[in-house]
C-alpha positions as a printed NumPy array, in Angstrom:
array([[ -30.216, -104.782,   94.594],
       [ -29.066, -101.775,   96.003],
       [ -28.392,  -98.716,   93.485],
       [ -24.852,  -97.125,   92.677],
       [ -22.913,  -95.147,   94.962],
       [ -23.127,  -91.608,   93.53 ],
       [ -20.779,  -89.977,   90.477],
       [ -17.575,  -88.473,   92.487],
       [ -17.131,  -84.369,   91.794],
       [ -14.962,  -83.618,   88.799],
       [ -13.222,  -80.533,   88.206],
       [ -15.836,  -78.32 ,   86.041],
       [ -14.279,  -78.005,   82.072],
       [ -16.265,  -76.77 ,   79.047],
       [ -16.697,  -80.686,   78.816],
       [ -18.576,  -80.912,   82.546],
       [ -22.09 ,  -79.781,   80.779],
       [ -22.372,  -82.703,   78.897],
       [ -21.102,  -85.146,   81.813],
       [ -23.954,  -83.539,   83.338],
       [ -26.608,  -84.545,   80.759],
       [ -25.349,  -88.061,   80.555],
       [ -25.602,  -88.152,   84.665],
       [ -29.016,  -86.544,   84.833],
       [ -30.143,  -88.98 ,   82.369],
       [ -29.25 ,  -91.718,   84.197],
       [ -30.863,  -90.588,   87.2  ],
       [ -33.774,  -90.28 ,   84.935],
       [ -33.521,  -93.568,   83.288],
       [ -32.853,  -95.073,   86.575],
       [ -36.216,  -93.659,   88.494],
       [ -38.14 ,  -92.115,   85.564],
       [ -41.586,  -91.378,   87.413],
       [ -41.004,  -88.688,   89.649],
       [ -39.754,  -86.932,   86.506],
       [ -41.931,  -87.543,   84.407],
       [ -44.703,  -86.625,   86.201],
       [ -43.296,  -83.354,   86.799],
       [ -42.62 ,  -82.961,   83.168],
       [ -46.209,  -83.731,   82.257],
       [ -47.399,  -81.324,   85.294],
       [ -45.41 ,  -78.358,   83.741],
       [ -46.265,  -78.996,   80.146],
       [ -49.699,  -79.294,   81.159],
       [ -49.444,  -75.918,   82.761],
       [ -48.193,  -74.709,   79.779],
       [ -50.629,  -75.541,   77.604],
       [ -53.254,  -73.595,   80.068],
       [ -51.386,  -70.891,   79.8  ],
       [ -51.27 ,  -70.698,   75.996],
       [ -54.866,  -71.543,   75.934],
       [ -56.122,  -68.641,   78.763],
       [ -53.81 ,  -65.929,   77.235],
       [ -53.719,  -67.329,   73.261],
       [ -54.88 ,  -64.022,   71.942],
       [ -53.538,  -61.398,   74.735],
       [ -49.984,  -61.064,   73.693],
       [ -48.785,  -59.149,   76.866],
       [ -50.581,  -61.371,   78.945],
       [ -48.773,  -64.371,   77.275],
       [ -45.701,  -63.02 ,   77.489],
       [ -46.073,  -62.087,   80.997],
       [ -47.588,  -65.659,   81.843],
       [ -44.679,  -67.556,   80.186],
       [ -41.749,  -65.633,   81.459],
       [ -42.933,  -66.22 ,   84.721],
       [ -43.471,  -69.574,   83.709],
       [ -39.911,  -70.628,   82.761],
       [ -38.57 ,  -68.126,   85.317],
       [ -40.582,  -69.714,   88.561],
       [ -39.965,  -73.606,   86.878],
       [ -36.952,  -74.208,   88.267],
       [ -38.611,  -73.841,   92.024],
       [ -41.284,  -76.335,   91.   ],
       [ -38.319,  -78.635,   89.799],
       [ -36.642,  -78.547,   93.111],
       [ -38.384,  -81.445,   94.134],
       [ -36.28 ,  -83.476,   91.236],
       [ -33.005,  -82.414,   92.982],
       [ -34.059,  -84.62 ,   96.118],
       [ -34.365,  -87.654,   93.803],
       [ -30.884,  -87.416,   92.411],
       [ -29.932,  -86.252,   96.195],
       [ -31.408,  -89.773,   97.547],
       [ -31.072,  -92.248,   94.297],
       [ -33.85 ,  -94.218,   95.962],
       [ -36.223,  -91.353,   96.054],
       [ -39.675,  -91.686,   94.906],
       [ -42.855,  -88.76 ,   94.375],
       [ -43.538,  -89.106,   98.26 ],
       [ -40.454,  -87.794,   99.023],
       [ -40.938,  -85.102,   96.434],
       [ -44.229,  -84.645,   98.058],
       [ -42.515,  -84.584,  101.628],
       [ -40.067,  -81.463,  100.446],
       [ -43.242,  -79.778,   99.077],
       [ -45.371,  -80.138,  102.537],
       [ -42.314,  -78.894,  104.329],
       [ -43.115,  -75.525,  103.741],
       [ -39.331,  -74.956,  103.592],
       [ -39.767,  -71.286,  103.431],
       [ -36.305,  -70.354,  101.991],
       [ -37.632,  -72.093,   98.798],
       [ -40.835,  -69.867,   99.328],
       [ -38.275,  -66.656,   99.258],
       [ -36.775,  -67.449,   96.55 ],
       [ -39.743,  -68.092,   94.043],
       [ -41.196,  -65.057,   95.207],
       [ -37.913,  -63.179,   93.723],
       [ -37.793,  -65.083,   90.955],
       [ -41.393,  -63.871,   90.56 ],
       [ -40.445,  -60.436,   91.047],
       [ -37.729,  -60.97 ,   88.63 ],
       [ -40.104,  -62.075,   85.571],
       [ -42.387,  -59.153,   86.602],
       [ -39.682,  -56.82 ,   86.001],
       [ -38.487,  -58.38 ,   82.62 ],
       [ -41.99 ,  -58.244,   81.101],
       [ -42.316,  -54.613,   82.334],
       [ -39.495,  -53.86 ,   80.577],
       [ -39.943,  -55.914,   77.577],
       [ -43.38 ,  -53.928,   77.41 ],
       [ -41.448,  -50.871,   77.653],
       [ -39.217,  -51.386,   74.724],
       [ -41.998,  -53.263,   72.198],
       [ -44.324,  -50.317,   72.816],
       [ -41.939,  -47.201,   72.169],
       [ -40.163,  -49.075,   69.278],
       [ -42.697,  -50.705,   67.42 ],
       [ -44.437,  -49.127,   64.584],
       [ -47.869,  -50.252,   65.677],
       [ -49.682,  -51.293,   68.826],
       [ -48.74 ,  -54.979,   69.407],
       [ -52.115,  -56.498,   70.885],
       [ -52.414,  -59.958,   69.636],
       [ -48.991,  -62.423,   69.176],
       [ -49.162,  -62.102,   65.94 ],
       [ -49.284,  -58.71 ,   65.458],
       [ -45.934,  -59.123,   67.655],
       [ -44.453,  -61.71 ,   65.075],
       [ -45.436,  -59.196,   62.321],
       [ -44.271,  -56.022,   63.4  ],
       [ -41.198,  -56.868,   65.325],
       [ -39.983,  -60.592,   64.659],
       [ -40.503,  -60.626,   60.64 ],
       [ -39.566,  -56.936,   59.795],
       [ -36.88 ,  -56.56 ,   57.38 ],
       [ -34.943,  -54.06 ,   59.319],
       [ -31.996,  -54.918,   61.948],
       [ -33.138,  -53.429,   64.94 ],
       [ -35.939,  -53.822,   67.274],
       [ -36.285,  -57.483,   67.769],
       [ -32.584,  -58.191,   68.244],
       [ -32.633,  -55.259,   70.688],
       [ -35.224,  -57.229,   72.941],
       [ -33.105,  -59.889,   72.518],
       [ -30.324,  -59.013,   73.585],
       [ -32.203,  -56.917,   76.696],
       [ -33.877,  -60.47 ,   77.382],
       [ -30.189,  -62.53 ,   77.435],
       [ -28.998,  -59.106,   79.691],
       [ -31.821,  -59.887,   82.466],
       [ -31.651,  -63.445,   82.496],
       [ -27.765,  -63.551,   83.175],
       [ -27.711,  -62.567,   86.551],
       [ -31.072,  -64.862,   87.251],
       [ -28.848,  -67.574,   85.929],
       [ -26.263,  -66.727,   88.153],
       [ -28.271,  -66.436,   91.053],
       [ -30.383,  -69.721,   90.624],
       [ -27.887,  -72.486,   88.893],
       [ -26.129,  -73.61 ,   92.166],
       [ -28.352,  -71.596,   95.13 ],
       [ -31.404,  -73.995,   94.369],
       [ -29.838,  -77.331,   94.443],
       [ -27.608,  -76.126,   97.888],
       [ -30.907,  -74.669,   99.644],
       [ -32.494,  -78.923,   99.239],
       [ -29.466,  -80.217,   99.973],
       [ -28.328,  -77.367,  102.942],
       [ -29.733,  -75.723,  105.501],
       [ -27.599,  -72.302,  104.011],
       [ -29.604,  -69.322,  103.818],
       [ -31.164,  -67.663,  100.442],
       [ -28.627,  -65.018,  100.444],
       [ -25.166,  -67.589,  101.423],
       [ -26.924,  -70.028,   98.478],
       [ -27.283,  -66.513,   95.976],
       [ -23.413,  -65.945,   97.22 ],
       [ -22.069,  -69.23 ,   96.333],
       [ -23.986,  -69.371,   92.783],
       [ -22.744,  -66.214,   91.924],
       [ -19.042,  -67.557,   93.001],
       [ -19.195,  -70.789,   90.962],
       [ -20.415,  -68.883,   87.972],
       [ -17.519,  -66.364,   88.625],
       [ -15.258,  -69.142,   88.974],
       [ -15.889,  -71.217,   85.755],
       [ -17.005,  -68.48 ,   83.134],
       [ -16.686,  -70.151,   80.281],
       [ -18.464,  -73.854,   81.403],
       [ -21.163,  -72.01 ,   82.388],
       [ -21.75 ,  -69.606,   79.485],
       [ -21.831,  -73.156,   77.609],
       [ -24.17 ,  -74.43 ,   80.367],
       [ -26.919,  -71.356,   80.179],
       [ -26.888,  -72.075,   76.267],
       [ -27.536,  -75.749,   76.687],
       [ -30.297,  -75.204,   79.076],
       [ -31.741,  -72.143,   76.674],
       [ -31.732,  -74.386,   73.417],
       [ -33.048,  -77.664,   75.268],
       [ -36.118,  -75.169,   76.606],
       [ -36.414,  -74.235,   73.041],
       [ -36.839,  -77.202,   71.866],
       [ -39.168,  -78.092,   74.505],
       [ -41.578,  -75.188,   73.651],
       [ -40.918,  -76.001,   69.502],
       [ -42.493,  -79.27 ,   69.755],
       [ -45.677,  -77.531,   71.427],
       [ -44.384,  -78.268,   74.711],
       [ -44.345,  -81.974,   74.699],
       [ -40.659,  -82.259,   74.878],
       [ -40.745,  -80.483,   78.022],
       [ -42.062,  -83.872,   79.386],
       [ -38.051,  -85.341,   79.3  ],
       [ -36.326,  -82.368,   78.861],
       [ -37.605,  -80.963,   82.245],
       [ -36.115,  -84.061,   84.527],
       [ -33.502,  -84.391,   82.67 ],
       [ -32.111,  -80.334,   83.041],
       [ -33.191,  -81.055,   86.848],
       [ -31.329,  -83.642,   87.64 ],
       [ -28.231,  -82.496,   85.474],
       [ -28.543,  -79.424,   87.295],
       [ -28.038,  -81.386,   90.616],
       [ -24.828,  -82.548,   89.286],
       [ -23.667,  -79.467,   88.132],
       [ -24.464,  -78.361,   91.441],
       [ -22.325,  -81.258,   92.976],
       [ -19.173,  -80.59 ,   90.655],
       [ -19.258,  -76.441,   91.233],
       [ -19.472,  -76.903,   95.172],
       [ -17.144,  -79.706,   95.135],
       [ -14.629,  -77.342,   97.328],
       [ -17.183,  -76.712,  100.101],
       [ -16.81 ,  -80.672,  101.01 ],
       [ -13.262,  -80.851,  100.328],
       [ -12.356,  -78.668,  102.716]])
């Protein structure tokens, strides 16, 4: 039995995100171990991390934000399943041994990009808080619980600031540099363009993605296991639907 022909593009509407969900689940559904395994690889990661860094709160902070910064890169390898339909973990395995250096690039910057969030996040937490913030808890008690407006939803807001234009630069460039041979910056370029393009969809989309993650890392990273296929592969289909113009023509 041969599998279904892929989904055809759809114009993008505040409706696409969930299209995308119900697609990337069916890719998932449809050839769960490559995902899966991926899932369990990342959450067991995770759980190093927290374990290595559980009472160094800048060194937590700093290993997790490159954590879910770098992620999508080690994801990449999910985009080539949706790609193929038929795809299995040697394929994934094939894109890996590659050493497609554009991929290499671009997790570099991403790198560079989490390194420069928690040097600013630093920056912030030490000249406003009240007291040296050593441990994670003394972060949750002296600028997550305080009773005063202020600090916290300052480094929030500085947090959703920095990770806008990473959003923008990653939600269609990693997707086209699998399934292209375009360069890192043309990939950045057209990202950057569909985001431009479809503001509102993809305001919707970045929330999505930020409350599944969420969830993922409320349920002590075990619901990372699904939610990470399933964001991959939905993110191959958003990929599909915000490019759709670059086949048509």
């Amino acid at each position: 039995m041969t599998d279904p022909s892929p989904p055809p593009s759809l114009p993008v509407t505040l409706q696409s995100p969930w299209r995308w969900l119900v697609l990337g689940w069916g890719d998932l559904r449809r050839n769960p171990m490559p995902g899966l395994v991926h899932g369990l690889l990342l959450t067991a990661f995770g759980w190093l991390l927290l374990w290595a860094a559980r009472d160094q709160f800048w060194l937590l902070a700093g290993a997790f934000s490159g954590f879910l910064i770098v992620a999508p890169i080690l994801a990449t390898g999910l985009y080539q399943v949706s790609r193929q339909r038929r795809a299995g973990l040697g394929d994934v395995v094939h894109l890996w041994r590659s050493g497609d250096g554009r991929l290499v690039k671009f997790g570099l910057l991403l790198g560079l990009a989490g390194t420069g969030w928690v040097l600013t996040s630093a920056g912030l937490i030490t000249l406003g808080s009240p007291a040296p913030i050593l441990k994670p808890l003394d972060f949750l008690r002296h600028v997550v619980l305080v009773r005063e407006i202020g600090l916290f939803e300052v480094w929030l807001l500085l947090g959703a600031l920095l990770a806008a234009p990473v959003f923008a630069s990653t939600v269609v460039a990693l997707p086209m540099l699998v399934d292209t041979r375009a360069s890192v910056m043309e990939a950045v370029a057209e990202s950057w363009r569909a985001v431009a393009s479809h503001p509102a969809p993809m305001v919707l989309w970045a929330v999505v993605i930020a409350l599944l993650v969420g969830l993922g890392m409320a349920t002590a990273l075990l619901g990372l296991i699904p939610i990470t296929p399933l964001l991959a592969h939905a993110s191959w289909h958003a990929y599909r639907d915000l490019t759709a113009h670059r086949t048509a023509r």
